[in-house]
C-alpha positions in Angstrom: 3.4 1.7 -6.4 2.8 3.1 -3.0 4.6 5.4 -1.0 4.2 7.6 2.5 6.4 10.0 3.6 5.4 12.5 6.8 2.4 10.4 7.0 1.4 11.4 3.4 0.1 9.0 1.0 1.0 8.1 -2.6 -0.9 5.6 -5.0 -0.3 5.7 -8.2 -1.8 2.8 -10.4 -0.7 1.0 -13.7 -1.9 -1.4 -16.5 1.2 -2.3 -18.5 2.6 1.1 -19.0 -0.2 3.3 -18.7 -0.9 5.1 -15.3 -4.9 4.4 -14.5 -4.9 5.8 -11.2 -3.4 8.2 -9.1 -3.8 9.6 -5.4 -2.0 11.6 -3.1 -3.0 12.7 0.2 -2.1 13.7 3.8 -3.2 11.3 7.0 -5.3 13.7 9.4 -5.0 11.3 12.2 -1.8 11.3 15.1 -1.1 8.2 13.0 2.2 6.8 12.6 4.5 6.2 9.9 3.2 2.7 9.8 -0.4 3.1 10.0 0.0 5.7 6.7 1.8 2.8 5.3 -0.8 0.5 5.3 -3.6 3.1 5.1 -2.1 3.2 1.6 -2.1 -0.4 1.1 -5.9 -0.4 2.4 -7.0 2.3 0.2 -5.5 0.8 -3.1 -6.6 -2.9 -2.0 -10.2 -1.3 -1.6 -10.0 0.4 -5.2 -9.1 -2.8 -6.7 -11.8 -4.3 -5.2 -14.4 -2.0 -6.5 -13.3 -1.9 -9.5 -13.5 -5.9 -9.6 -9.6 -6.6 -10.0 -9.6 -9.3 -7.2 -8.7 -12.0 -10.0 -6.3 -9.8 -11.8 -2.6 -11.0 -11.1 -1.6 -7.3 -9.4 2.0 -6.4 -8.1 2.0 -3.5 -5.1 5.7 -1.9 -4.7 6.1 -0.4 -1.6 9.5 1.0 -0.3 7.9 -0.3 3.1 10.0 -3.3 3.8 7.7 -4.1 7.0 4.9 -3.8 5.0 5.8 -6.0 2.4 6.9 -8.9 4.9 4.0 -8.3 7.4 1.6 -8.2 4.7 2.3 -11.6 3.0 3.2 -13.2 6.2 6.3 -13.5 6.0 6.6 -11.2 9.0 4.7 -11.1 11.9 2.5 -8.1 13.0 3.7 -7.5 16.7 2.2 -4.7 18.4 2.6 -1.0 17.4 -0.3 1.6 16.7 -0.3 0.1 13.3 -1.6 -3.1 14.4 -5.8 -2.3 13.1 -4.6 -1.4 9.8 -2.4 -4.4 9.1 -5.3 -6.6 10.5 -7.6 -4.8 7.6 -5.0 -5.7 5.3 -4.5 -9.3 5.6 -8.1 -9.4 5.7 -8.5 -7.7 2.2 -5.4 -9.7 0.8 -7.4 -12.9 0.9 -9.7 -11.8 -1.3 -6.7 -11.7 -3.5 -5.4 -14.9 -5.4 -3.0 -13.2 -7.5 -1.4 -10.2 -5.5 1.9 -9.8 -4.7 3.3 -7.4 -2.4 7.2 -6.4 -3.1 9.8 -4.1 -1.7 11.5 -1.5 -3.7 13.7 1.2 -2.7 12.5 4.5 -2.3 14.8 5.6 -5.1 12.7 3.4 -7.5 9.4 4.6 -6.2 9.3 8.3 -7.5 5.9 9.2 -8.5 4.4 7.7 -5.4 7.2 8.8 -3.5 6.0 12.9 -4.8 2.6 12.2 -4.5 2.7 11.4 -0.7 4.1 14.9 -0.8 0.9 16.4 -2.3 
């Protein structure tokens, strides 16, 4: 599960029931809502990587509903200061046979929801 909120960020990791991960952290940059969204989506898709998930069959929730359409194409990235960051993302989604990316509400996204307050 993913979160941002005032450009904070909130990962928080899972294997079955068991939380194997967790960061929370504030964006530095004049970034946007948008580019913390998929700074978060970076950061986790880069942790999965080096931890040699890629194969794994991996689910990201993300109360971002731009995110999760942009990211699996079923949205296009327009223009926005965002635009790098969802490049990066595509980029390290291919790398990703089994990966889902789905929209929850942020009601039902709690835990990352407080850690992008951290």
């Amino acid at each position: 599960k993913m979160c941002i909120r005032d450009r904070g960020i909130g990962v928080a990791v899972y294997h079955g029931k068991d939380r194997v991960f967790v960061m929370g952290a504030r964006e530095k940059r004049n970034g946007t809502n948008n580019v913390a969204e998929y700074l978060a989506l970076n950061y986790v898709l880069r942790w999965f990587r080096r931890n040699n998930l890629m194969s794994k069959k991996i689910i990201i929730y993300t109360d971002s509903a731009m995110v999760a359409s942009q990211a699996t194409g079923k949205k296009a990235v327009v223009r926005g200061a965002y635009v790098a960051e969802a490049a990066k993302a595509r980029e390290l989604i291919k790398e990703f046979p089994n990966l889902s990316v789905v929209w929850i509400p942020r009601e039902a996204n709690t835990e990352a929801d407080a850690l992008s307050k951290l």
